[in-house]
N, C-alpha and C positions, 0 to 999 in steps of 0.2 A: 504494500500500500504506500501511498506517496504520501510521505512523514509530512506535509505541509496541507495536506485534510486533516481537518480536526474530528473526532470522534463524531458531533451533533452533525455535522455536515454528513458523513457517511450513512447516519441513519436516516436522516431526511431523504437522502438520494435511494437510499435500498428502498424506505416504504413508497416512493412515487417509483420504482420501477417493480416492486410488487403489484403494485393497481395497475400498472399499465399491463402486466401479466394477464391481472383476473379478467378484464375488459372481452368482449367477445369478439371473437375473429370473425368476419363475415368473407365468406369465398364461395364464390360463382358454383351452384351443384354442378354446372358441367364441368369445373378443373379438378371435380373429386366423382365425374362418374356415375353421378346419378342423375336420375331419370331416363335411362337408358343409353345414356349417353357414356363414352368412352374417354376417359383423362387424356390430357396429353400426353404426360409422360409414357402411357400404354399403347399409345395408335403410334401405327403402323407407318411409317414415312416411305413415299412413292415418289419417284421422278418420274417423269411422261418424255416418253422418245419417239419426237414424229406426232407432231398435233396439227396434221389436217386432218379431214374428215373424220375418219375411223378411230383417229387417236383423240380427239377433240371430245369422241363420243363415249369413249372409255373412260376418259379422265374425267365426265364432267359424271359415270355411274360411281366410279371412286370418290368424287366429292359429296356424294350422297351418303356417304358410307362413314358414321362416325365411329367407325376403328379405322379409320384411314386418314391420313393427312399430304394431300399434295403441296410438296416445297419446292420443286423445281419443275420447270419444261425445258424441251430442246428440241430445236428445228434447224434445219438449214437453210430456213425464210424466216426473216428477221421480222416479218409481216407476222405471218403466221405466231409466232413467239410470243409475239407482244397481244395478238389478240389470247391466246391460250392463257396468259399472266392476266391480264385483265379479268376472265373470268372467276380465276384462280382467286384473285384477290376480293372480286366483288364478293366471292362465297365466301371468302374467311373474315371479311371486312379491316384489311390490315395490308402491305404492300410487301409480305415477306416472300412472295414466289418468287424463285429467283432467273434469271432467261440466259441459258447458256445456249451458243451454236455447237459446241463442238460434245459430243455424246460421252469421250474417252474424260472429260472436264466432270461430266452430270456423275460419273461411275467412280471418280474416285475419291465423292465426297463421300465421310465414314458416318456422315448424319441421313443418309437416304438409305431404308430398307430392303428396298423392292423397284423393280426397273419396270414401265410400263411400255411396250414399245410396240409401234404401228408405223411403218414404216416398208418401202414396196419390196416388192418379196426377194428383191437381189441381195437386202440390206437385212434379211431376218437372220439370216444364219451369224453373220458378225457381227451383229450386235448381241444375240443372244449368246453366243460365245464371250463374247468380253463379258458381259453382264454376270454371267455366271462365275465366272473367273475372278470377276473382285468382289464376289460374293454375293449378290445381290439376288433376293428370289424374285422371278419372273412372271409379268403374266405378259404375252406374248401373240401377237397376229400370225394367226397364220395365213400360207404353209409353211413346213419348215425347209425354206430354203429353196431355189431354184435346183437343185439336183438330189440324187438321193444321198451322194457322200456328204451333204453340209447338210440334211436334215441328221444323220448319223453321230455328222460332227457334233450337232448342239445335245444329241440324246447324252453323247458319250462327256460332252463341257459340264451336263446337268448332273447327271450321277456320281460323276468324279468329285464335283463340289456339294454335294450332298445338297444341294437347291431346289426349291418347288418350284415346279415350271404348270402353265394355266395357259392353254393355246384359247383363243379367240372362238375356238368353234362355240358357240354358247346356244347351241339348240340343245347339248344334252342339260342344261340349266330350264328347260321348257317344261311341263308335265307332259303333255302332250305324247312329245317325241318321247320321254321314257316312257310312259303307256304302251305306246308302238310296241318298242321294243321288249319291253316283261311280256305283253303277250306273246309276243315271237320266241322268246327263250324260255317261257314256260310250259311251250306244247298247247296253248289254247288256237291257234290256229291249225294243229295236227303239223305233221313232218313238213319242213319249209325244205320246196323243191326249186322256188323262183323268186331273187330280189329283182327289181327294177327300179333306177334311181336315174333323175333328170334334173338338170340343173340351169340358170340362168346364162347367157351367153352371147347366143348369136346376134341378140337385140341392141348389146349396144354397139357401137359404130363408130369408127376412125371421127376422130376433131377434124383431123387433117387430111386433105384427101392430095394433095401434093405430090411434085417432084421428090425422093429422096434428098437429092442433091441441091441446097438452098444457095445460093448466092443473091446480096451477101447475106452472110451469116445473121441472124439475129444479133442484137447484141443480151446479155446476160441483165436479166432486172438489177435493180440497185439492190443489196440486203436480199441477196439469193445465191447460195455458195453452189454454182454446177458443178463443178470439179467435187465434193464433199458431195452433193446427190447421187453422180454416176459411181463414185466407191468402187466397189471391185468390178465394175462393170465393163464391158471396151467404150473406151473413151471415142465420143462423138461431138460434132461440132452441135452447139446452143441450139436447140428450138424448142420454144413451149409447150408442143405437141407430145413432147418427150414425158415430162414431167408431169404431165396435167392426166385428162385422163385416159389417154391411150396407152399410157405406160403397161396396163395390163395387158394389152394386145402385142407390144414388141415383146421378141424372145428376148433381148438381152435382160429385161427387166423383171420378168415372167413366163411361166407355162402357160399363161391365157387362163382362159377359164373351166375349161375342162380339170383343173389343178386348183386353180384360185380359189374358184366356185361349187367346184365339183367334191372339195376335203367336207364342207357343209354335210351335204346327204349321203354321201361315201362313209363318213365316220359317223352316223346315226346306224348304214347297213349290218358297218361291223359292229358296233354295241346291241346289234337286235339278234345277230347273227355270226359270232367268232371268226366263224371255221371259214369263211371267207378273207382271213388274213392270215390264218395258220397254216390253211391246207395248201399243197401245189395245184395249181391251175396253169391254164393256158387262155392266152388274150390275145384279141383278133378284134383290130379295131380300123375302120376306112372314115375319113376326117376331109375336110376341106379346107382351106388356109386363106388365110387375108391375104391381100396386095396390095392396100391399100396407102397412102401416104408413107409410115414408116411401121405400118404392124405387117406382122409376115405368123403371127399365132393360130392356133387354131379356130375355124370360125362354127364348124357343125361335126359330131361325131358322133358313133354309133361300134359303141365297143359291146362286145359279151367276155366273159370271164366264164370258161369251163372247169368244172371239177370230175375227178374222175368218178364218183359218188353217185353224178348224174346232176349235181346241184348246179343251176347258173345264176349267175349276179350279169345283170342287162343296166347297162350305162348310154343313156343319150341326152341332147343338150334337150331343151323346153320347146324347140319347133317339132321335134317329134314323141315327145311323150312328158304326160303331164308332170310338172314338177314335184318333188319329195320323193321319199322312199316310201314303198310300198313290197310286203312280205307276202307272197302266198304260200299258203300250205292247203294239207289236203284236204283239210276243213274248213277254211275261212282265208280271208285276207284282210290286213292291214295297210291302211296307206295313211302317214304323218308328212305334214306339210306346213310349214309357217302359218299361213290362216287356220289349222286346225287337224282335225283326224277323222278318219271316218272309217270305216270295214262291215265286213260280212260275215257271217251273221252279227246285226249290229246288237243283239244281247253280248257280245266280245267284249263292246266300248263300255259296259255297267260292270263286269267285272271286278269285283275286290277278290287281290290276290291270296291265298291259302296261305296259313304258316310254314307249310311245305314247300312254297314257292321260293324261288330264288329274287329280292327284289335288288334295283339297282341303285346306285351312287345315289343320293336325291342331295340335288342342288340346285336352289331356289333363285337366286342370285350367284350368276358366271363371277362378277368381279368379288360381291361379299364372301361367295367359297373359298374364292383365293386369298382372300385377308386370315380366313379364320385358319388356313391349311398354312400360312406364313407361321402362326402361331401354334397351332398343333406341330409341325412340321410334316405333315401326312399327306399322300397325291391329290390334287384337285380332281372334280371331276373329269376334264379333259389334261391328262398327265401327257408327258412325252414321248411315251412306247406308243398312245392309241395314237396321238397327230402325227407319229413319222407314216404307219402302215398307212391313217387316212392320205395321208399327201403323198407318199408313193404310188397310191392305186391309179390314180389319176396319169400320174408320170409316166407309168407303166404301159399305159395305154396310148398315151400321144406317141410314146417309142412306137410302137405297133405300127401307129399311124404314118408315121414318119418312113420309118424301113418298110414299109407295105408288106406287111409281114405278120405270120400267126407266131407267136411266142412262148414259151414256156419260162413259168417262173415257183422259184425257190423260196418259199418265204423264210424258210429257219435259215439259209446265207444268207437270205435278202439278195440276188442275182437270178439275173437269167441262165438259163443252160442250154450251154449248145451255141452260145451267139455272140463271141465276143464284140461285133460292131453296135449289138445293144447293150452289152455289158458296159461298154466306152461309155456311152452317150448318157450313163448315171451317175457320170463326173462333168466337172464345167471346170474353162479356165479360169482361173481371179486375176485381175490387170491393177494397173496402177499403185502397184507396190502392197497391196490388200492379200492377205491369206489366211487359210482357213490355222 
């Protein structure tokens, strides 16, 4: 004690900071979690990689989500960024989101839990490999990856770092489509002889209907990094067409939509129906291709998937068979679709399944899953084993297309047999200094 306090003083000063003790603390129930609400200290911190559309619409279900807390964004349009932070901050009422350009920046802050990333499919695989890499659990767009070696890669970045990874497919988050599928896996449709599954496609249509060869060149927006968008991509001279929304339709950027679109009802077939990703089959698919401007993807296709069993899974785009997946077996059929479900005998759809039944993952909320599987540490409903098979099967089939050729494939190597010029074509180069 400082010998020049006198005694009366020290007790004066103790009894007014005893009252100041006894006094009541008043704090906010949400910074202690109540009312259903989640403390800070306990939610969940997310960064967003890639806030146009699709990532814009994932970050704004995360912000719905009090176990979660978004503190950063990252784009490669400075546009972009700055609307995504805007949000960000409207929701939290406070200007703490922070707007990085550069992704290797967002990843190796040790304050963000979780990588949020939506970004076009050349760019899934490395970032979902770096992501995983500095730790961070995943929830992730798919497909995974332009080829099957970079969907492999991020299976094998995910398990090595012991990371939850949450693919974007978010129908199996539907009731609906799990309906579908318990009735398909629990025998109420009798023995499934025939999947058929159709997806969205052909309808949408080149921006740009152009020369390849532009002279001159575009110039580059202001606060828009193209050199950072094309990433491992081959590097091409600037045009908007690129970036915007035909990128789905170039191969450099995508499989199209047979891949893109196609992982949606593909990965509903297999959660209805396994043995469509376990068994050997053979695939025989005749496709038709754009020419358009600068897409060269696939534009209509018409695959079957044979097993030797007798079972066929039937893949075409939405101009010839209606979209979703749909199960037949010997007594009934199933078909789940976005708008909803319907089947035969429609006493199916009344259904409550038996304690003997096998029921599936139920996830109610695709992003809330994946917060609470951050936390448990346990697979979401769309984990990394089901999104590589769903996004191979598609691949699988544009190869077919491509070589005009019937195929056999190995699902326990994951290869074709018999074919090395399809076996090649399930690797891609990576350019500009970018590797897997």
């Amino acid at each position: 004690m400082n010998p020049s306090i006198n005694r009366r003083h020290f007790l004066k000063s103790s009894s007014l900071l005893a009252g100041a003790v006894a006094l009541p603390q008043i704090i906010p129930s949400r910074l202690l979690g109540a009312d259903g609400q989640t403390a800070p200290s306990n939610q969940i911190t997310v960064g967003c990689i890639g806030v146009g559309g699709m990532g814009t619409s994932n970050m704004q279900k995360f912000l719905g989500l009090s176990g979660a807390k978004v503190v950063a964004v990252c784009d490669v349009s400075e546009e972009k960024r700055a609307k995504a932070k805007k949000l960000v901050d409207e929701k939290y009422g406070d200007t703490g989101c922070a707007m990085i350009a550069d992704f290797r920046e967002l990843l190796a802050r040790k304050d963000i839990d979780a990588a949020s990333i939506a970004a076009p499919d050349h760019w899934n695989a490395f970032l979902a490999i770096a992501a995983a890499r500095a730790g961070k659990d995943l929830y992730c767009e798919k497909p995974m990856g332009v080829s099957l070696e970079q969907g492999q890669a991020i299976r094998k970045a995910v398990r090595d770092a012991k990371r939850v990874f949450q693919a974007g497919t978010w129908q199996r988050s539907q009731k609906h489509f799990r309906q579908a599928c318990e009735l398909a896996r629990n025998g109420y449709l009798g023995k499934i002889h025939t999947v058929e599954v159709s997806t969205d496609g052909p309808q949408f249509k080149a921006g740009y209907k152009g020369p390849r060869v532009v002279q001159p060149v575009p110039l580059v927006p202001p606060g828009f990094d193209w050199k950072m968008w094309q990433g491992p991509a081959p590097e091409r001279d600037y045009h908007p067409a690129r970036h915007t929304g035909d990128w789905f339709l170039i191969n450099d950027y995508s499989n199209g939509f047979i891949v893109n679109w196609g992982v949606h009802h593909l990965d509903i077939a297999l959660w209805g129906l396994p043995d469509l990703g376990t068994v050997p089959f053979e695939v025989e698919c005749k496709a038709s291709y754009r020419n358009e401007g600068f897409t060269d993807n696939v534009n209509q296709w018409n695959a079957t998937y044979a097993y030797a069993n007798g079972l066929k899974l039937i893949f075409k785009d939405q101009y010839q068979m209606k979209t979703g997946c749909r199960f037949y077996g010997e007594t009934g059929w199933v078909h789940a679709d976005r708008p909803g479900i319907e089947g035969a005998p429609n006493a199916n759809l009344k259904i409550d399944l038996k304690p003997e039944d096998q029921p599936l993952y139920k996830s109610d909320h695709h992003q809330g899953n994946f917060i609470e599987c951050v936390r448990s540490r346990k697979d979401p409903v769309s984990d990394v084993d089901a999104t590589l098979t769903a996004s191979y099967m598609g691949m699988v089939a544009d190869i077919s297309a491509r070589l005009k050729t019937k195929l056999k494939w190995d699902p326990k190597a994951e290869q074709f047999i018999g074919n090395d010029a399809a076996n090649a074509m399930l690797k891609r180069p990576t350019h500009n200094g970018w590797s897997l």
